[in-house]
C-alpha positions in Angstrom: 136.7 81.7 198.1 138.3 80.8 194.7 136.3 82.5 191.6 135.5 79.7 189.3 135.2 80.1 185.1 131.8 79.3 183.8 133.0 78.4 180.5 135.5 75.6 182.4 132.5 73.2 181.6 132.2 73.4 178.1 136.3 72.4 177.0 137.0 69.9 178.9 136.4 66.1 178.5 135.9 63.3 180.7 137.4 59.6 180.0 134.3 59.0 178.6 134.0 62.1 176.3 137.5 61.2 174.8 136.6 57.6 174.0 133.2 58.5 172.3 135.3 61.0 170.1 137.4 58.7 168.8 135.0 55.7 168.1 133.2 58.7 165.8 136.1 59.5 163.7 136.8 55.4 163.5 133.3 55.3 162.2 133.6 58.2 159.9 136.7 56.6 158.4 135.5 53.7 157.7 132.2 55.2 155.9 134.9 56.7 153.2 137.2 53.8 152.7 134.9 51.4 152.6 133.3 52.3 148.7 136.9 51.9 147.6 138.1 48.9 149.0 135.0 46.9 147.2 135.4 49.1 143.9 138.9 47.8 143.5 137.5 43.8 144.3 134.5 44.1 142.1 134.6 42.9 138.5 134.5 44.6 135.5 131.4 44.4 133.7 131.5 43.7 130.1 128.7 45.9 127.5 127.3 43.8 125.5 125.3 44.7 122.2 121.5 44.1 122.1 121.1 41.6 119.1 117.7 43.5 119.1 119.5 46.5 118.2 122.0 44.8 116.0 119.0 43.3 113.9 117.7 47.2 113.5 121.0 48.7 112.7 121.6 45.8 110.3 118.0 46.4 108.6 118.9 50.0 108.0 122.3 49.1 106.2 120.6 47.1 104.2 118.0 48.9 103.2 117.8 49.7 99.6 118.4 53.2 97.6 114.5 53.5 97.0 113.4 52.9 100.5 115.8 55.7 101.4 114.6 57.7 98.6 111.5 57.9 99.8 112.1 58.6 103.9 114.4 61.8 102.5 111.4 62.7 100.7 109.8 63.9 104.1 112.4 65.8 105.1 113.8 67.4 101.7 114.5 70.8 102.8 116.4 71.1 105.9 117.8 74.6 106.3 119.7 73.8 109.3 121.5 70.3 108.3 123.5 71.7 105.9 125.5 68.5 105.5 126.1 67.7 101.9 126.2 64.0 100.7 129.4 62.4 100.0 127.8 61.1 96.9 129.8 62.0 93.9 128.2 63.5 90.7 128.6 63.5 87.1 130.3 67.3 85.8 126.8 67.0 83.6 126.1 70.2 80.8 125.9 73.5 82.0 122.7 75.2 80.7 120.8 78.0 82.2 117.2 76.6 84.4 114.6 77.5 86.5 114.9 75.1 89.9 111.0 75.2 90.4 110.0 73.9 86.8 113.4 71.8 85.8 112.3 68.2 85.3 113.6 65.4 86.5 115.2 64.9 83.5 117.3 68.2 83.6 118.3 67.6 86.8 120.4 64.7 85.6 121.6 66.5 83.0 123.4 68.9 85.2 124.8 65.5 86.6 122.9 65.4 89.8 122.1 61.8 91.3 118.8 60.4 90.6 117.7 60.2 94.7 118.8 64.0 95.2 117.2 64.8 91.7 113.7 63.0 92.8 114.3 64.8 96.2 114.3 68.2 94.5 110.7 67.4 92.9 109.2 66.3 95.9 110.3 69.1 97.8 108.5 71.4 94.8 105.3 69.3 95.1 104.7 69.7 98.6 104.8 73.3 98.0 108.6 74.4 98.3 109.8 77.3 95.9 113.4 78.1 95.0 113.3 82.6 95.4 116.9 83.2 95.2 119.6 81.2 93.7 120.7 80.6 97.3 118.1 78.6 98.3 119.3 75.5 96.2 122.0 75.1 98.8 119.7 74.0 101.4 118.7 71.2 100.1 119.8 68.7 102.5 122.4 65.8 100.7 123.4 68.1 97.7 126.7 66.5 96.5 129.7 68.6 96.9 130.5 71.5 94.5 127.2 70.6 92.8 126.2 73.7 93.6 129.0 76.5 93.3 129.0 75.0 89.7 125.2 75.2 88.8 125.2 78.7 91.1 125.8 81.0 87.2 123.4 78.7 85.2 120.2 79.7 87.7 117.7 81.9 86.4 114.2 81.8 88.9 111.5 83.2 86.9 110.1 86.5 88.9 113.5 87.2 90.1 114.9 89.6 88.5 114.8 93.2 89.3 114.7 96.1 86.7 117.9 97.4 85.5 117.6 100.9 87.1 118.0 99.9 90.8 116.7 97.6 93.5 113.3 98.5 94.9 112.6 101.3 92.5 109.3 102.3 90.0 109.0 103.9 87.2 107.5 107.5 88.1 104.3 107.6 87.3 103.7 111.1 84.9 101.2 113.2 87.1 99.5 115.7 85.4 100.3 119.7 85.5 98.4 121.0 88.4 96.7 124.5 87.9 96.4 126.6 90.9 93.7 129.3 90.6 93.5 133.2 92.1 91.6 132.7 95.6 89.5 136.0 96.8 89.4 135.5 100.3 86.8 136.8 101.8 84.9 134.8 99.2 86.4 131.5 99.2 85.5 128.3 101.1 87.0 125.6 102.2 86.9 123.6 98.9 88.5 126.5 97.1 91.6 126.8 100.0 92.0 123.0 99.6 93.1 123.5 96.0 96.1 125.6 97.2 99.3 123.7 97.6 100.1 123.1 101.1 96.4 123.2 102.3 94.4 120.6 104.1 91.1 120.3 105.2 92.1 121.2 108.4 94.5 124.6 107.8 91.5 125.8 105.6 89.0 125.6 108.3 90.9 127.4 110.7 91.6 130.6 107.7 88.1 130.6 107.3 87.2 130.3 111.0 89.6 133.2 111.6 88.5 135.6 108.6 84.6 135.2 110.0 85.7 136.2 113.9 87.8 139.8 112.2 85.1 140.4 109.9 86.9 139.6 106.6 90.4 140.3 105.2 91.7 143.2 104.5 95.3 142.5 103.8 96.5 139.3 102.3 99.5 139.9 105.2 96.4 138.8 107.7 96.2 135.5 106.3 99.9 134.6 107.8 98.1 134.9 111.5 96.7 131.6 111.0 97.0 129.5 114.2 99.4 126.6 112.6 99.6 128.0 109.0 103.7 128.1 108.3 105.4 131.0 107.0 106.7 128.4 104.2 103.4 127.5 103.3 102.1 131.2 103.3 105.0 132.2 101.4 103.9 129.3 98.5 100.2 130.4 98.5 101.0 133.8 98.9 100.7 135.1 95.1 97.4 133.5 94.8 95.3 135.4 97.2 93.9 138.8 97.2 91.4 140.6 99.7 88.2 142.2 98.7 87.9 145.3 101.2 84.7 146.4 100.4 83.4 143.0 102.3 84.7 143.9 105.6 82.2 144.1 107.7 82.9 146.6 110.9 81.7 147.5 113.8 79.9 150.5 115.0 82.7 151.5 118.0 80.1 154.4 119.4 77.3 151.4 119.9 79.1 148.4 119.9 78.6 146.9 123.9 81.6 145.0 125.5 80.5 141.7 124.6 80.5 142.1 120.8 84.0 144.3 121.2 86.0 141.5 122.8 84.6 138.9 120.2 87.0 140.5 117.5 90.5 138.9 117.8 92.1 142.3 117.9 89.9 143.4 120.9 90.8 141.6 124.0 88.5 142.2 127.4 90.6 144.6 128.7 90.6 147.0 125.7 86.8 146.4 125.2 86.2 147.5 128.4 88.1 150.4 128.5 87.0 151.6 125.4 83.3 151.3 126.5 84.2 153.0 129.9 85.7 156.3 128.1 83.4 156.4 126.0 80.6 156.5 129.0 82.5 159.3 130.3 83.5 161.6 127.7 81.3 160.7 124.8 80.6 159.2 121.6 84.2 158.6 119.6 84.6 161.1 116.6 87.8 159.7 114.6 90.0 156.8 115.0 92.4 159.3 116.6 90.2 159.8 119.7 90.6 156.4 120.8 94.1 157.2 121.4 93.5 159.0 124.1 93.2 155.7 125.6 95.8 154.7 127.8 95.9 151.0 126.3 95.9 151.5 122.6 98.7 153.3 120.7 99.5 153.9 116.9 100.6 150.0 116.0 96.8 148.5 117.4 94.9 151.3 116.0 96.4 150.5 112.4 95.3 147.0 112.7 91.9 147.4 113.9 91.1 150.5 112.3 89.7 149.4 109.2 87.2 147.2 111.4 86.0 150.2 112.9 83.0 152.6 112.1 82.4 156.1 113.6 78.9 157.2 113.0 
C-alpha cells in the first residue's frame, strides 16, 4: 500500500481554489488604482481669501502709530524677540545717562523714535529696571545700531564696583587680641576658649580629661586630648603651665580596682593585677616595687608615677 504525504493537502489547489485567488488580487488591484484614477479627474480647488480676514488684516495696516504705541506698551521687554525695528533713528547727542531715570525728553535727544522712547518709560513704570548696560538691548523694536552707539554713554546708578576688584570689601581693622597665661589645673572652660584655636567643645574635653588623671602635671599631657591637633597644641603651647602641687593622687596600697581603672593610665587589666600582687605579697613600698609586675615597665611607671602615693 502506497504511503501517502500528509502535507499533500495543504499545496495544492482545486479549480475552484485558483479562481478565488485571482478574483482577490483583481480586487486588491483595483482598491489601489482606483484613488488615482479620480485624483487625476477631479478639479482643482481654488483658496480663496476670507473677506472676514481681509477686513482684520486691513484694520491692522491701518491702524495708527498711537494705537500701536500703546499694544507694544504691554509687551515692552521681550528678552527672547530680539528683533530690532527697521525704524531708522536720528544720530541724536551723545551724553552720558541713567536708562531708569532718563526722560522722555533725553531719550529723543539720543535720537531714539518717540514710540520706542515712550516704550522705554512704560516698561520703567510697570516696574522694569536697567542693572547692566546690557539690558537696554532687550528692549524689543530698538532701531538698529541705536544701541552699540549709546552702549559708552550708559552709566546705571548702583552699578559700579569699587576700583580694587569685583566682589571685594574693605577689611574691616580688628582689634589686637591679647592671649593670657592659662594655669591648667585652674582654668575653666571660659579661660581655654580665649586660646586661639579653642572652642567650646575642645575645652570641655581638656577639662574632662585633666579631672579623670587628677590634674596636669606636664603641659606635654595636654597634647593627649582626644581631637586636640598637634597644630593647635603647638599654637597654645607657650601659654600653659601646670601647677603640680594640685595633683591629686591616689593611695596605690588602698586604692580598690574600681577607683584604679577610673584613671586613664590604669586600664582593668593593670588595676587588677596590681591589686592581686599586692594581696599576695603586701603593701607596695616604692614606685619600683610595682615593677615587679609583669605588665608595667619603666615607660608606664614614669607616666603614672606622679599619680601615685605610697603610704
Amino acid at each position: 500500500m502506497a504511503r501517502t504525504n500528509p502535507f499533500s493537502d495543504y499545496f495544492t489547489f482545486t479549480r475552484k481554489d485558483r479562481i478565488g485567488a485571482i478574483g482577490v488580487l483583481v480586487l486588491l488591484s483595483a482598491i489601489y488604482f482606483l484613488p488615482l484614477l479620480f485624483s487625476r479627474s477631479s478639479p482643482s480647488v481654488l483658496v480663496t481669501p476670507d473677506s472676514a480676514l481681509l477686513a482684520v488684516l486691513d484694520t491692522v495696516t491701518n491702524q495708527p502709530d498711537d494705537q500701536v504705541s500703546r499694544q507694544d506698551d504691554h509687551l515692552p521687554y521681550q528678552p527672547d524677540q530680539r528683533q530690532n525695528s527697521t525704524e531708522p533713528y536720528t544720530r541724536g547727542a551723545l551724553f552720558p545717562f541713567d536708562p531708569n531715570t532718563l526722560p522722555i525728553q533725553g531719550w529723543l535727544r539720543l535720537g531714539l523714535p518717540d514710540r520706542r522712547a515712550r516704550t522705554i518709560l512704560n516698561y520703567i513704570a510697570k516696574g522694569g529696571r536697567f542693572r547692566t548696560p546690557d539690558d537696554l538691548k532687550k528692549i524689543w523694536g530698538l532701531p538698529p545700531g541705536f544701541y552699540e552707539r549709546v552702549r559708552s554713554s550708559i552709566r546705571i546708578q548702583g552699578s559700579e564696583r569699587p576700583a580694587f576688584g569685583p566682589f571685594t570689601t574693605t577689611p574691616a581693622a580688628r582689634p589686637a587680641r591679647t592671649i593670657r597665661h592659662v594655669s591648667l589645673n585652674a582654668a575653666d572652660t571660659t579661660a581655654l576658649i580665649a586660646l586661639p584655636g579653642i572652642g567650646s567643645k575642645l575645652a570641655g574635653r581638656i577639662t574632662a580629661f585633666r579631672d579623670r588623671l587628677g590634674g596636669f602635671y606636664s603641659v606635654d599631657q595636654v597634647a593627649e586630648t582626644y581631637g586636640l591637633s598637634d597644630s593647635t597644641f603647638q599654637v597654645i603651647r607657650p601659654f600653659l603651665s601646670a601647677d603640680i602641687a594640685t595633683i591629686k593622687k591616689i593611695d596605690i596600697n588602698a586604692a580598690t580596682k574600681e577607683e584604679l581603672r577610673t584613671h586613664p593610665y590604669l586600664r582593668w587589666n593593670l588595676a587588677n593585677a596590681i591589686v592581686e600582687y599586692r594581696s599576695r605579697h603586701g603593701a607596695f613600698r616604692s614606685a619600683d616595687d610595682l615593677l615587679k609586675i609583669a605588665l608595667i615597665d619603666s615607660a608606664l611607671l614614669r607616666k603614672v608615677g606622679p599619680y601615685l602615693e605610697f603610704r
